[in-house]
C-alpha positions as a Markdown table, in Angstrom:
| # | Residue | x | y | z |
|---|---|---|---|---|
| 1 | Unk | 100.5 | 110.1 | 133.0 |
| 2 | Unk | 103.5 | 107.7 | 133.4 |
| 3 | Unk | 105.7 | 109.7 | 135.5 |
| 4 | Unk | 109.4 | 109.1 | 135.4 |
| 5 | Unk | 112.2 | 109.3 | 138.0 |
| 6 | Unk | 115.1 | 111.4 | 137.5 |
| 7 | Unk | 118.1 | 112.5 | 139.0 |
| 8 | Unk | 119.6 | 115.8 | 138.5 |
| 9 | Unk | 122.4 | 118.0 | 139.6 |
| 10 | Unk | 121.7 | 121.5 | 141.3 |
| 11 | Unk | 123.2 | 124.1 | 139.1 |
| 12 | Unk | 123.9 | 127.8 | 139.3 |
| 13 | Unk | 121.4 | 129.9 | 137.7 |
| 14 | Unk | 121.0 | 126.5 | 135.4 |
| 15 | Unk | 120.7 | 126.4 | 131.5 |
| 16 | Unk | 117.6 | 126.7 | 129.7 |
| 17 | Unk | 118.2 | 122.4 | 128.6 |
| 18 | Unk | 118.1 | 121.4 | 132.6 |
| 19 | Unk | 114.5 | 123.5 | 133.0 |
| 20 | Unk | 112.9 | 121.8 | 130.4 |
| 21 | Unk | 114.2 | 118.5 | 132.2 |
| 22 | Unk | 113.1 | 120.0 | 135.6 |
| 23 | Unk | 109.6 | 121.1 | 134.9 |
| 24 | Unk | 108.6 | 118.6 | 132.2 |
| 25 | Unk | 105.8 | 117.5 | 133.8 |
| 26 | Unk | 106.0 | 113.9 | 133.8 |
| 27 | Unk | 109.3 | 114.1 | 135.6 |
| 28 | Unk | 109.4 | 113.2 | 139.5 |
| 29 | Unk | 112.9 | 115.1 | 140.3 |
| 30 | Unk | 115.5 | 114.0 | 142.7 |
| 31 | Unk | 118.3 | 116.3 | 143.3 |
| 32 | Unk | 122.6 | 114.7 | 143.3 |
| 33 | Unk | 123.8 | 116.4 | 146.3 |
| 34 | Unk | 126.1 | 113.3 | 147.4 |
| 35 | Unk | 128.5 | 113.5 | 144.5 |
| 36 | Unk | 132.0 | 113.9 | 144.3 |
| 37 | Unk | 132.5 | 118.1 | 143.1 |
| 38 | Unk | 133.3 | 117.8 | 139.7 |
| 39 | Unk | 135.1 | 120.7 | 138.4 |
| 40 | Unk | 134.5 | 123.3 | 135.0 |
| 41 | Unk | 130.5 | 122.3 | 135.3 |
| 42 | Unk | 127.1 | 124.4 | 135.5 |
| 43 | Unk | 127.5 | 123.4 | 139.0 |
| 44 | Unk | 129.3 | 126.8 | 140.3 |
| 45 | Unk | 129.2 | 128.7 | 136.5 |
| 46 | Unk | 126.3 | 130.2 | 134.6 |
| 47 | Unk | 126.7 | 131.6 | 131.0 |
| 48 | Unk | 124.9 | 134.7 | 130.1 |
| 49 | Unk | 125.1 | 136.8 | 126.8 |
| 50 | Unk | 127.0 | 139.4 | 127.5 |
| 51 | Unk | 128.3 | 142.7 | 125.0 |
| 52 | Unk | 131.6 | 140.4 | 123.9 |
| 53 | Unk | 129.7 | 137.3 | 123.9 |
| 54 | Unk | 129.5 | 134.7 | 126.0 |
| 55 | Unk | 130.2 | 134.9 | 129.6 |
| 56 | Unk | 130.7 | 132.7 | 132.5 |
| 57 | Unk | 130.0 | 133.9 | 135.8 |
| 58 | Unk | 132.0 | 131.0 | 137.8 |
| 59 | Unk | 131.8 | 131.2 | 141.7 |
| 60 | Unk | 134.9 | 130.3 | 143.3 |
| 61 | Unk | 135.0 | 127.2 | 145.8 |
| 62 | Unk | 136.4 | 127.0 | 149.2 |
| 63 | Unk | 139.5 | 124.3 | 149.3 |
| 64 | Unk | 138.7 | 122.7 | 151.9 |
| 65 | Unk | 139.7 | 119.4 | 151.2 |
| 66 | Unk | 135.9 | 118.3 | 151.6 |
| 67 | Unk | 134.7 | 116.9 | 147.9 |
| 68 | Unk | 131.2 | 115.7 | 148.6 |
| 69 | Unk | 128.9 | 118.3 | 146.8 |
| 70 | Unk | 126.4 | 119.3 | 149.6 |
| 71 | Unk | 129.6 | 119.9 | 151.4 |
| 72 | Unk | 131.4 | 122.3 | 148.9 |
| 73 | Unk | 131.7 | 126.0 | 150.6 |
| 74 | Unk | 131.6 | 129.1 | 148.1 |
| 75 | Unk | 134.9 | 131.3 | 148.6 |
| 76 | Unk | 134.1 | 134.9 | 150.2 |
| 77 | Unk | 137.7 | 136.2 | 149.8 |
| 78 | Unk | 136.8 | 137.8 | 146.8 |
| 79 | Unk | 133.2 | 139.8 | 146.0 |
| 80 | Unk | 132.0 | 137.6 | 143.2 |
| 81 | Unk | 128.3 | 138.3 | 144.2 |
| 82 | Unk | 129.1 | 142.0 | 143.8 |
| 83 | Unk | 130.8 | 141.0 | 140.4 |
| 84 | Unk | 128.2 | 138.9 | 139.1 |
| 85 | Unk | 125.2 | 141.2 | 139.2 |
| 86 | Unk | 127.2 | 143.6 | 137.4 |
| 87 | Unk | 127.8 | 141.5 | 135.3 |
| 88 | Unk | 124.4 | 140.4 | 134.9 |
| 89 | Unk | 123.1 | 144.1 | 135.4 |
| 90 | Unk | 125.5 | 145.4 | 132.1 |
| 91 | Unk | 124.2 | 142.2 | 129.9 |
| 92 | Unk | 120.1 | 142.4 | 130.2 |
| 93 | Unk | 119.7 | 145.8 | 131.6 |
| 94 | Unk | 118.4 | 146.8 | 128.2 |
| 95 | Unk | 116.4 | 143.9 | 127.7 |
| 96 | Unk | 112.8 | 143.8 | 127.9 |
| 97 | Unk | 112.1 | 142.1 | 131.1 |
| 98 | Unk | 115.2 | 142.9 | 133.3 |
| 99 | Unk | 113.4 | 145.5 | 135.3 |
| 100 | Unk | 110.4 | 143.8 | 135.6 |
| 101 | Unk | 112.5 | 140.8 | 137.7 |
| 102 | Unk | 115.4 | 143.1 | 138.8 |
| 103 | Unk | 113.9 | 143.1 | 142.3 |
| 104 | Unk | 113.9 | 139.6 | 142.7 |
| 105 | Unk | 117.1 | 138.3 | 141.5 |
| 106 | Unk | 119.2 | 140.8 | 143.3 |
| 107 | Unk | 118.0 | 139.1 | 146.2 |
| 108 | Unk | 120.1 | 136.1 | 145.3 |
| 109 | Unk | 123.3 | 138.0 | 145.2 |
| 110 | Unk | 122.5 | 139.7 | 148.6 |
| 111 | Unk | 122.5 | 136.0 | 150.1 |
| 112 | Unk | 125.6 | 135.6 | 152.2 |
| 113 | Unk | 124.7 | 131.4 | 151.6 |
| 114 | Unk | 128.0 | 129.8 | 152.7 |
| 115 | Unk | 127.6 | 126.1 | 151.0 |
| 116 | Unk | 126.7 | 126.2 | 147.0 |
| 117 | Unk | 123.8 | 124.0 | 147.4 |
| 118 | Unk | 122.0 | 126.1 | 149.4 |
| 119 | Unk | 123.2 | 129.0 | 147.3 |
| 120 | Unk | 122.5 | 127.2 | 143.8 |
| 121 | Unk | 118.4 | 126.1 | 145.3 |
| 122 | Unk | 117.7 | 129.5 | 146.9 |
| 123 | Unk | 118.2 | 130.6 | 142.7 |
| 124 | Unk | 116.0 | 127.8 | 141.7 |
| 125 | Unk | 113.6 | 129.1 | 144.3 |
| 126 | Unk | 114.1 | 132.7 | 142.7 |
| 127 | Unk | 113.5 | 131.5 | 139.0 |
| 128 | Unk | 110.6 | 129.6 | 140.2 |
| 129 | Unk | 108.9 | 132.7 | 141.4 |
| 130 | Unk | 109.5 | 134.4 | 138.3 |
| 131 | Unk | 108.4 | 131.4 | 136.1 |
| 132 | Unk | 105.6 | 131.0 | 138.5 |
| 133 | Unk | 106.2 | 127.4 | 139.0 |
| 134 | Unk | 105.6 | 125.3 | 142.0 |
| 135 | Unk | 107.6 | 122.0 | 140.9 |
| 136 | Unk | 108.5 | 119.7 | 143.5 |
| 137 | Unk | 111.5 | 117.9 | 144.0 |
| 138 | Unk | 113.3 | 115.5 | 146.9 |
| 139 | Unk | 117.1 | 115.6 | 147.8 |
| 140 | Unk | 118.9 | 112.1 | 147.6 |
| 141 | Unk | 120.2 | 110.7 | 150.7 |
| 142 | Unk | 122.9 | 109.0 | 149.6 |
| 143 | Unk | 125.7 | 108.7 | 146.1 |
| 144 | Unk | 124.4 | 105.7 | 144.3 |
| 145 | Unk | 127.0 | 105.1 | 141.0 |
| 146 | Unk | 124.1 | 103.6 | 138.5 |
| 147 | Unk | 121.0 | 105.0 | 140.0 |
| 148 | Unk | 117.7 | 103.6 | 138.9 |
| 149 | Unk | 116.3 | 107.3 | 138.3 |
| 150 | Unk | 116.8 | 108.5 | 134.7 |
| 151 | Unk | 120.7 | 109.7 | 135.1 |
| 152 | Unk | 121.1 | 113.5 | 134.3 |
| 153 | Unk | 124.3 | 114.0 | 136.6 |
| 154 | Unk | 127.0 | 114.0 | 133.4 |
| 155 | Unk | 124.4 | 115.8 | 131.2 |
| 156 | Unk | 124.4 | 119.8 | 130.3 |
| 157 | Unk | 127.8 | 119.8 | 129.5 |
| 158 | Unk | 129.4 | 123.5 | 130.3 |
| 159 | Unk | 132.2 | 122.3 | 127.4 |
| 160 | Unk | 130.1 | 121.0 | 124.5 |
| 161 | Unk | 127.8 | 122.1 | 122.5 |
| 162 | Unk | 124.0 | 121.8 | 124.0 |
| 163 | Unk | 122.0 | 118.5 | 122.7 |
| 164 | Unk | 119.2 | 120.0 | 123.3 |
| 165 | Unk | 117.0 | 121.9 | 120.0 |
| 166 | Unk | 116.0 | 125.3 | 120.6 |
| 167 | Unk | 114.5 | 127.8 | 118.8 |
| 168 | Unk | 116.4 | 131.7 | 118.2 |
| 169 | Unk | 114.6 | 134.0 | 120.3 |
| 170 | Unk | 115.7 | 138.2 | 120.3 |
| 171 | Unk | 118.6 | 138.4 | 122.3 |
| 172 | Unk | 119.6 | 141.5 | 123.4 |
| 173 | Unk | 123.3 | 141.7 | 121.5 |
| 174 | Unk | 122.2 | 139.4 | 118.7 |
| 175 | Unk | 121.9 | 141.5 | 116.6 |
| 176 | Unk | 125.5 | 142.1 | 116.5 |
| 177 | Unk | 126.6 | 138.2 | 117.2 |
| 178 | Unk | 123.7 | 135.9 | 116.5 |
| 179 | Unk | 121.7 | 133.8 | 118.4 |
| 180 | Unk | 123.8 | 131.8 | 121.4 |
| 181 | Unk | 121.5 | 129.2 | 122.4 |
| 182 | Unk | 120.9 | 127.3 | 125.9 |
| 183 | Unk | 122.5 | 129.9 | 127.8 |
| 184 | Unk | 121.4 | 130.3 | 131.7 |
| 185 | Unk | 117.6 | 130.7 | 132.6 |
| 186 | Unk | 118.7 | 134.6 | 133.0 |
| 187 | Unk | 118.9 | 135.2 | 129.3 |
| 188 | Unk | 115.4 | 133.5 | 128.8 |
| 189 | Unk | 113.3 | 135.4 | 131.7 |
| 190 | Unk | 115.1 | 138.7 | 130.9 |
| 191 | Unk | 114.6 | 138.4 | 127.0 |
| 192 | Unk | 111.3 | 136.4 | 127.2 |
| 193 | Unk | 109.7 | 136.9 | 130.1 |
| 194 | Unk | 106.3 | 135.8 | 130.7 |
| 195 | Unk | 106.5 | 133.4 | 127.4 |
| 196 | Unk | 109.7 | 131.3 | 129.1 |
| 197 | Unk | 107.5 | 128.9 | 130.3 |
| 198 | Unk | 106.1 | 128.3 | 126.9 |
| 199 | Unk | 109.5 | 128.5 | 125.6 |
| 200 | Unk | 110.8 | 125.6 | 127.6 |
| 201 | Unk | 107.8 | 123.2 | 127.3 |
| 202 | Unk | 108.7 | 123.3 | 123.4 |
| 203 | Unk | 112.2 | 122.5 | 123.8 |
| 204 | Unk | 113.2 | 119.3 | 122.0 |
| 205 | Unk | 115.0 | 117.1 | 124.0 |
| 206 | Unk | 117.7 | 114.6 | 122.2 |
| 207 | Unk | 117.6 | 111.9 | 124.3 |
């Protein structure tokens, strides 16, 4: 197996596209924890489907004035953890996997994780549970602007339209609004549940 090097960013509860990039076997993954914060990305926002649709859960940043990402503090003044599992809780509640994984995921939102790095890999350490995967990865050690790993950092676009082929799966409110696809890792476990891994080795990739 030719393995190749990649460099991705560490997102919130990420989208279905940057799994299938993450556990793809073949890929040797570095994380981006270096770059400049860019803003209105999966970085600190996860979509899920919820009765109205899509929603974003966003996590509100610290100002601080700091801009490196590994650097970038979450904001406590408001109770978004509290806000986002009831968020979360209201959307897949009535799915068919929710309470199987309810247990674990609460756990994230119980974290009091001040920095969004931490916060954003102690999910990815949560969804790996549940996937039961094991995948490795590295953290870069410094921002390099044309890295020789395969570049992922402006990829998964929270603004566009996914590039990424995926097949309609049941969805809990598609029924009444059709099929939203690449939504966060949330919609897949809670609507899939043990077939997500099989669901996002299939996953056409369009680059």
């Amino acid at each position: 197996m030719n393995m190749k090097n990649v460099l991705l960013p560490v997102f919130y509860l990420p989208p279905i596209s940057w799994f299938s990039v993450f556990l793809d076997p073949e890929n040797e993954v570095t994380f981006e924890q270096f770059e400049n914060f860019p803003k209105q990305t999966y970085r600190n926002r996860a979509n899920i489907y919820g009765a109205n649709g899509k929603l974003s859960l966003i996590i509100p940043i610290s100002h601080t004035g700091k801009r490196q990402f590994k650097e970038i503090e979450v904001s406590n003044r408001e109770d978004w953890r509290k806000l986002h599992w009831k968020s979360i809780k209201t959307a897949y509640q009535s799915s068919p996997y929710f309470e199987f994984y309810e247990d674990k995921l609460i756990r994230l939102f119980e974290l009091k994780e001040n920095y969004l790095l931490d916060f954003n890999l102690k999910g990815l350490e949560i969804i790996q549970q549940i996937l039961k995967t094991e995948k490795a990865y590295s953290l870069n050690e410094e921002y390099i602007k044309n890295p020789e790993e395969v570049n992922f950092r402006e990829k998964f676009s929270a603004k566009f339209a996914s590039e990424y082929k995926m097949d309609d799966y049941y969805q809990t409110f598609s029924d009444k609004m059709g099929f939203l696809s690449d939504l966060s890792i949330l919609d897949l476990i809670c609507n899939k549940g043990p077939e997500s891994l099989t669901y996002i080795k299939n996953i056409k990739q369009s680059y």
